[in-house]
ChimeraX commands (.cxc) that place a marker at each C-alpha (Angstrom):
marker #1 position 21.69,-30.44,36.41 radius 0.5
marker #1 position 24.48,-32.69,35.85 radius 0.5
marker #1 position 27.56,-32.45,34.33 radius 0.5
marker #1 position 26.56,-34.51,31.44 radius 0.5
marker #1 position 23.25,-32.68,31.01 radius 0.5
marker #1 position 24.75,-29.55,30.57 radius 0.5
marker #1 position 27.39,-30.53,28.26 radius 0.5
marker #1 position 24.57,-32.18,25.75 radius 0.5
marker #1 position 22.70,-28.56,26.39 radius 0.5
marker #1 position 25.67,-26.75,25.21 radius 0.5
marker #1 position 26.20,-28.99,22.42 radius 0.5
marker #1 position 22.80,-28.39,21.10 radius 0.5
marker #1 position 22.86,-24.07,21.15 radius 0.5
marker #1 position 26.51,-24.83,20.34 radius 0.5
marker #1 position 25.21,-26.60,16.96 radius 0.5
marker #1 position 21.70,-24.41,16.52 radius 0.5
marker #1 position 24.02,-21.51,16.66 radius 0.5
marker #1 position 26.42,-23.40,13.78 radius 0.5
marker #1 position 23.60,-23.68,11.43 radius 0.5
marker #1 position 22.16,-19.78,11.71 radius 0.5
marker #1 position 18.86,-21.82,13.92 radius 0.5
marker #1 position 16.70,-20.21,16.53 radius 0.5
marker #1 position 17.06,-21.47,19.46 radius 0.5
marker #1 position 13.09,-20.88,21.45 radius 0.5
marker #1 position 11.76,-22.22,24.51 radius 0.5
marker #1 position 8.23,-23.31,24.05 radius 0.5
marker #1 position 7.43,-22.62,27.97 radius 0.5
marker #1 position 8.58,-19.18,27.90 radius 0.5
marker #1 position 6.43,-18.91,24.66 radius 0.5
marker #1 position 3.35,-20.51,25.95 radius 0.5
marker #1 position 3.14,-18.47,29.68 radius 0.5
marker #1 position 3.53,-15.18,27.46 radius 0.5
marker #1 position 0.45,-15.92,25.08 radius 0.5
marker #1 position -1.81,-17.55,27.95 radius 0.5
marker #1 position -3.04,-14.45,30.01 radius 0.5
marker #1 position -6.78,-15.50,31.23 radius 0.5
marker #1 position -9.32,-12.97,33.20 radius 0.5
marker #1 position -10.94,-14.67,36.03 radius 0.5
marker #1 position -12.21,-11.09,37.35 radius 0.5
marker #1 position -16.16,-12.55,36.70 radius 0.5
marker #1 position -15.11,-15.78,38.80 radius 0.5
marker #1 position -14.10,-13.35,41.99 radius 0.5
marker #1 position -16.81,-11.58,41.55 radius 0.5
marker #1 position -19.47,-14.50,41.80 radius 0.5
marker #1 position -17.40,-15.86,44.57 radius 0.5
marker #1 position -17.91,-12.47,46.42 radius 0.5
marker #1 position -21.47,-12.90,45.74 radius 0.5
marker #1 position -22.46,-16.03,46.58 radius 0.5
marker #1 position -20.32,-15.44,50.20 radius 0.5
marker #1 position -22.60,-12.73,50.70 radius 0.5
marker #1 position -25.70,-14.54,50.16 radius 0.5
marker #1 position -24.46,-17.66,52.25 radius 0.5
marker #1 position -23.77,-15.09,55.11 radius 0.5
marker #1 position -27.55,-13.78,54.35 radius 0.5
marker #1 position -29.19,-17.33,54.55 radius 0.5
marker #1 position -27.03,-18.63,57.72 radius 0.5
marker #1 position -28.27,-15.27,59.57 radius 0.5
marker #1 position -31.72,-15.93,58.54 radius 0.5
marker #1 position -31.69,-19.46,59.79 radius 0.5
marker #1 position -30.04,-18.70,63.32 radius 0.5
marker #1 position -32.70,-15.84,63.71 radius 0.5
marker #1 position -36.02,-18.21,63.03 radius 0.5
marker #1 position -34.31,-20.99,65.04 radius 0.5
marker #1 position -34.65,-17.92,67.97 radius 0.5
marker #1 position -38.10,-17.17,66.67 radius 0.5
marker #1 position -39.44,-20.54,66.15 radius 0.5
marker #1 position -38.17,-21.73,69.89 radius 0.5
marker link #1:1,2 radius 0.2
marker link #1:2,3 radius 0.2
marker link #1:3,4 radius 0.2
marker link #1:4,5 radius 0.2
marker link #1:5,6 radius 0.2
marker link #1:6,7 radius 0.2
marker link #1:7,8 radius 0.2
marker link #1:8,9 radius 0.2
marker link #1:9,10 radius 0.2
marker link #1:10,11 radius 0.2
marker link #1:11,12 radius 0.2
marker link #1:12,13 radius 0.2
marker link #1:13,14 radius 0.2
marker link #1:14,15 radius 0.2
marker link #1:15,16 radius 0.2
marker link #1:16,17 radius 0.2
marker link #1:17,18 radius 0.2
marker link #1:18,19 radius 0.2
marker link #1:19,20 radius 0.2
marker link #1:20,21 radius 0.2
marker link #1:21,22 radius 0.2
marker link #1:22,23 radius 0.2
marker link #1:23,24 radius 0.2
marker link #1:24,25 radius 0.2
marker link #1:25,26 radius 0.2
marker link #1:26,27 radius 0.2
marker link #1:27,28 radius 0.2
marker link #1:28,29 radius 0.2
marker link #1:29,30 radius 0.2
marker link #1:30,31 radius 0.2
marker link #1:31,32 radius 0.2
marker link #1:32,33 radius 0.2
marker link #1:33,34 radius 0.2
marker link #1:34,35 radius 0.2
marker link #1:35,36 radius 0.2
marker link #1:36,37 radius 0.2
marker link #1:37,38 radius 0.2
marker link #1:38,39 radius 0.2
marker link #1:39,40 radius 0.2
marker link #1:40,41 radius 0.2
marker link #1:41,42 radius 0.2
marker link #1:42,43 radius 0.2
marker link #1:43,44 radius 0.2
marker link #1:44,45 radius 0.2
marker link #1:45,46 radius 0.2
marker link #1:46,47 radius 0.2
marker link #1:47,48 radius 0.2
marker link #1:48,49 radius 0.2
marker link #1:49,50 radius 0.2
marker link #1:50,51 radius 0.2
marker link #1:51,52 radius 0.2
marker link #1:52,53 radius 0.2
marker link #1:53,54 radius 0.2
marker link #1:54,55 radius 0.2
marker link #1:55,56 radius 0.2
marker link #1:56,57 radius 0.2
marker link #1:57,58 radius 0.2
marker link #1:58,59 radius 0.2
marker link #1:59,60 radius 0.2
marker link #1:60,61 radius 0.2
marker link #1:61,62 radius 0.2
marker link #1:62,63 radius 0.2
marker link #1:63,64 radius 0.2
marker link #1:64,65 radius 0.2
marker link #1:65,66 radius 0.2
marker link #1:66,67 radius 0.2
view
């Protein structure tokens, strides 16, 4: 950050502090209240692994059989 960016920065809490204002960061605030569960995505990725590993075996054993 520049010397010029910081300044205005320090102006501003300077100035929110002056008046009695809160100063909040909205991205701190947002990445606290956003907390998904993708446990049920891992587990159908797990899945459908398995059953592409079932399929390919299947296929290389009837290309043997079928020869």
């Amino acid at each position: 950050m520049s010397k010029k960016n910081r300044k205005k920065y320090r102006n501003k809490i300077e100035a929110a502090a002056r008046n009695n204002v809160l100063v909040v960061n909205p991205v701190a605030q947002r990445s606290s209240e956003f907390n998904p569960d993708y446990s049920y995505v891992i587990k159908d990725l797990k899945r459908i692994g398995v059953l592409a590993i079932f399929f390919l075996t299947v296929l290389v054993v009837l290309s043997f059989i079928l020869r």
